[in-house]
BAMI-793318 format. One line per 10 residues: number of its first residue (from 1); for each residue x, y, z of N, C-alpha, C. Coordinates in nm, 2 decimals. Layout:
# residues N
NUM) X:Y:Z:X:Y:Z:X:Y:Z ~ ...
END
This chain:
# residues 72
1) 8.26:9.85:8.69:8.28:9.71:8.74:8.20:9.61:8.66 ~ 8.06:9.69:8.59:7.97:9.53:8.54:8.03:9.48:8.43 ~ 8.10:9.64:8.35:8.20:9.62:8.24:8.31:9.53:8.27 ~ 8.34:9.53:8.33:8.50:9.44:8.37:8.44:9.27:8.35 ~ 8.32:9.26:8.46:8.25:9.13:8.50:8.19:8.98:8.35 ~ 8.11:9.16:8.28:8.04:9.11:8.18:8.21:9.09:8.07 ~ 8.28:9.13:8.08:8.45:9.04:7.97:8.44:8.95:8.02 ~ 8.50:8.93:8.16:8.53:8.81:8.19:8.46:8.68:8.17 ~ 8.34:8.68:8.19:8.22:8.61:8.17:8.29:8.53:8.03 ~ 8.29:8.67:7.93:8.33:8.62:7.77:8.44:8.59:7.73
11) 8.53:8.62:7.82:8.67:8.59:7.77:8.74:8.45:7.84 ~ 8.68:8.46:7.97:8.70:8.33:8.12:8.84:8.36:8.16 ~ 8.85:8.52:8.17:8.99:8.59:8.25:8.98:8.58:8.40 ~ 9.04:8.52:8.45:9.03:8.55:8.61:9.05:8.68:8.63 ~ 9.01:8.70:8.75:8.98:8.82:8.83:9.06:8.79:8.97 ~ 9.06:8.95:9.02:9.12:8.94:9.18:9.05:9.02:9.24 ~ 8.98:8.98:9.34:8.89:9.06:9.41:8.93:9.05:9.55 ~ 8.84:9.20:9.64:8.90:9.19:9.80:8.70:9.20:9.78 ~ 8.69:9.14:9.87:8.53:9.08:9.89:8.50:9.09:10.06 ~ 8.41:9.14:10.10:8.34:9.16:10.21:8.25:9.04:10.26
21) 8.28:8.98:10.39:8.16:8.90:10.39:8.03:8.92:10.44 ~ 7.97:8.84:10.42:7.84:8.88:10.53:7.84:8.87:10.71 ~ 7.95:8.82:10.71:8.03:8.83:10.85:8.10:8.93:10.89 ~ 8.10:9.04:10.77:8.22:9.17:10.79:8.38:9.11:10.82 ~ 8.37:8.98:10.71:8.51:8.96:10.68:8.59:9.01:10.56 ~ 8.71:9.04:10.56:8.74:9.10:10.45:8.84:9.01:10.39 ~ 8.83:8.91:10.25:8.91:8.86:10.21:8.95:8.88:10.05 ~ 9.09:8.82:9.99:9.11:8.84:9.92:9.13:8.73:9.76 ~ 9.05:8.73:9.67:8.99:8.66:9.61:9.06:8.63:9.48 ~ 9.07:8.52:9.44:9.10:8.44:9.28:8.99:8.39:9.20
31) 8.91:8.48:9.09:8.81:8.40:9.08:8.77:8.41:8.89 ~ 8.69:8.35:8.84:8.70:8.30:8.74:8.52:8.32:8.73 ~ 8.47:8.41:8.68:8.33:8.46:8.69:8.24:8.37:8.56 ~ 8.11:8.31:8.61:8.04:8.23:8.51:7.95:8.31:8.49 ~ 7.85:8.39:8.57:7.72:8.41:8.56:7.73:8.58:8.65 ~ 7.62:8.64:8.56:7.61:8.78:8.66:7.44:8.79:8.64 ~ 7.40:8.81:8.75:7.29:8.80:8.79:7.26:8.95:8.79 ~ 7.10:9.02:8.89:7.06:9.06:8.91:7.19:9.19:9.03 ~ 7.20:9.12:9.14:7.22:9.17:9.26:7.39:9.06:9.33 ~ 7.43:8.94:9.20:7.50:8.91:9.25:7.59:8.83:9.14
41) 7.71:8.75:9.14:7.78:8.65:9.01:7.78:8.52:9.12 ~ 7.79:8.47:8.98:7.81:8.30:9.02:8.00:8.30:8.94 ~ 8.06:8.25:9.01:8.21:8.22:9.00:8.26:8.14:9.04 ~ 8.36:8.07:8.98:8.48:7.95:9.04:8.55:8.03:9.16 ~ 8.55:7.99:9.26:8.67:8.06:9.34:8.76:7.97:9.36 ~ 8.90:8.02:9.30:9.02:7.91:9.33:9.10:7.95:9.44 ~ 9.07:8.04:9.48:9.09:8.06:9.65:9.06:7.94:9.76 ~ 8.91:7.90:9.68:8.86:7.83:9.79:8.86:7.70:9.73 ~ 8.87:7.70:9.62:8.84:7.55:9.53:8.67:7.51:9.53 ~ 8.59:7.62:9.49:8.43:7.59:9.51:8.40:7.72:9.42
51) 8.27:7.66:9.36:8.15:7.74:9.30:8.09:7.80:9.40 ~ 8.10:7.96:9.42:8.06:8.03:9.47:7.98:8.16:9.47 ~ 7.88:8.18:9.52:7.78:8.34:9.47:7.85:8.48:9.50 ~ 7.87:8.55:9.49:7.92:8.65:9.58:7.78:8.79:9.50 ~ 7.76:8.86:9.62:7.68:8.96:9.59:7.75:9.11:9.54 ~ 7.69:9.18:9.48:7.79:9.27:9.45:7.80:9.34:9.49 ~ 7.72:9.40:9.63:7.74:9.57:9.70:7.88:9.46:9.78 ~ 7.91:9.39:9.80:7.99:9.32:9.90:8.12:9.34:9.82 ~ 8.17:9.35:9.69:8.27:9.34:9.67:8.34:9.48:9.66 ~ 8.42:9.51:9.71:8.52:9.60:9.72:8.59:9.65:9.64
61) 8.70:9.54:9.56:8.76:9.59:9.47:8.80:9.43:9.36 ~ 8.79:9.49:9.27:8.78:9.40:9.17:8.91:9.43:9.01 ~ 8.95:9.36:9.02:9.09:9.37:8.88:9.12:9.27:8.83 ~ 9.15:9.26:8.69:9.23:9.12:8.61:9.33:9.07:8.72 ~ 9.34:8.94:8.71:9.45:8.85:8.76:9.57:8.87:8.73 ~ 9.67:8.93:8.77:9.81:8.98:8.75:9.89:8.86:8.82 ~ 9.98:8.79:8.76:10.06:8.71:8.85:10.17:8.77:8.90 ~ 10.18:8.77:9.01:10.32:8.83:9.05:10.44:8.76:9.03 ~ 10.56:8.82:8.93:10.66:8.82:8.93:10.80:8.80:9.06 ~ 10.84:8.72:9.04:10.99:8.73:9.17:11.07:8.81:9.13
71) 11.15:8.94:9.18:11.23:8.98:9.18:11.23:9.12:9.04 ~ 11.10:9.11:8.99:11.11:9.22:8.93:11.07:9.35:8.98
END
């Protein structure tokens, strides 16, 4: 995963993440990673339209941004 994080950072590939909250919410994420910290990333989330932290035992599952296709 830090491999995947640390591209993005250099490349500025969105990502798609399912993210846990600190609420034991489980949502599903569009995000665009700036910074990887210690225990967490700093990221655009266009999910939400905000700069946001997210911690990393919290994220779940994490992949390049695939756009979905209609009808293929």
């Amino acid at each position: 995963m830090k491999g995947l994080l640390m591209n993005a950072v250099e490349t500025g590939e969105t990502l798609e993440m399912i993210y846990l909250s600190n609420k034991g919410e489980i949502s599903q994420r569009r995000i665009k990673v700036l910074n990887i910290n210690e225990g967490s990333i700093k990221a655009y989330c266009y999910t939400k339209r905000q700069f946001r932290t997210f911690k990393l035992d919290n994220i779940l599952s994490i992949v390049p941004f695939r756009q979905h296709r209609r009808g293929a």
